[in-house]
N, C-alpha and C positions, 0 to 999 in steps of 0.2 A: 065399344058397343059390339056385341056378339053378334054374327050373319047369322039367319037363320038356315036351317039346313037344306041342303040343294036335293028336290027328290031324285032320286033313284034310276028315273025313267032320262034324265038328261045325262045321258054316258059322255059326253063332250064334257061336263061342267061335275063329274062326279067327285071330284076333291075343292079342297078348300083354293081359295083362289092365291093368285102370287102377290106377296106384296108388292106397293108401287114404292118404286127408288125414284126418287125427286133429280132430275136431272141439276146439272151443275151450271147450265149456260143454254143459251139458246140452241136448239137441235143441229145438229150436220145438214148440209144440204142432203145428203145420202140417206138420210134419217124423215125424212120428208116426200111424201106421197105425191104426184105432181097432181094439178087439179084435176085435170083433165081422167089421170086412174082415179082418184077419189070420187068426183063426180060418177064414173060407170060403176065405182064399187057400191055406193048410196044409194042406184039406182035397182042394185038388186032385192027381191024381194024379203022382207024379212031383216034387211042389214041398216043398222041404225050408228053405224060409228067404224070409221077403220082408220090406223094409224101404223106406225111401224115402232118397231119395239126391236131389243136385240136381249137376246138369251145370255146366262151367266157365260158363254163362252165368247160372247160380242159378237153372233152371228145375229143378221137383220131378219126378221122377219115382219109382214103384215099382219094386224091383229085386226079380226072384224067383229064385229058387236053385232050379235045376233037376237034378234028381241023376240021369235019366239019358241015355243019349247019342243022339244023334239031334236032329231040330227037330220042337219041342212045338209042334203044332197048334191043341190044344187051352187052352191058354193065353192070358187077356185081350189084348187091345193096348191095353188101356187101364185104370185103375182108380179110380173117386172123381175122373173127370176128367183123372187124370193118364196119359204112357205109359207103360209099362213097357217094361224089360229085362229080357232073361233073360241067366243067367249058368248057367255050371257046368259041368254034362256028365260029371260022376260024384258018388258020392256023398259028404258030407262026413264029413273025419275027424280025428280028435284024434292033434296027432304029440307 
């Protein structure tokens, strides 16, 4: 199924997204966001999802799911050390 295409104006989300690699096993401890960050990160506005991910080079970083369009300002660059990404630019939905 083809994404349709991300406008122009969401410089955060301007290429096609990354694919998702299916993990092997249940996550690392390290790999897991403690409630407590998770919790303050859901409570910011606009952010509907954060979890941590690590880049082809195995460096950890936080991913926040940003549901809506524009570039979040207001948003970490960083968290518990790590950086973040931001992803999205609309809201999530169940197809």
């Amino acid at each position: 199924m083809a994404m349709p295409p991300v406008p122009a104006d969401l410089g955060f989300l301007a290429g096609d997204p990354e694919p998702v690699r299916p993990q092997a096993g249940p996550p690392a401890a390290a790999d897991v966001l403690p409630q407590a960050v998770a919790d303050r990160l859901l409570a910011l506005d606009g952010v509907d999802g954060a979890w941590i991910e690590r880049d082809a080079q195995g460096q950890a970083m936080v991913v926040l799911h940003y549901s809506r369009p524009g570039q979040p300002s207001h948003l970490p660059a960083s968290v518990s050390g790590m950086p973040t990404r931001i992803v999205g630019g609309e809201p999530i939905r169940a197809y």
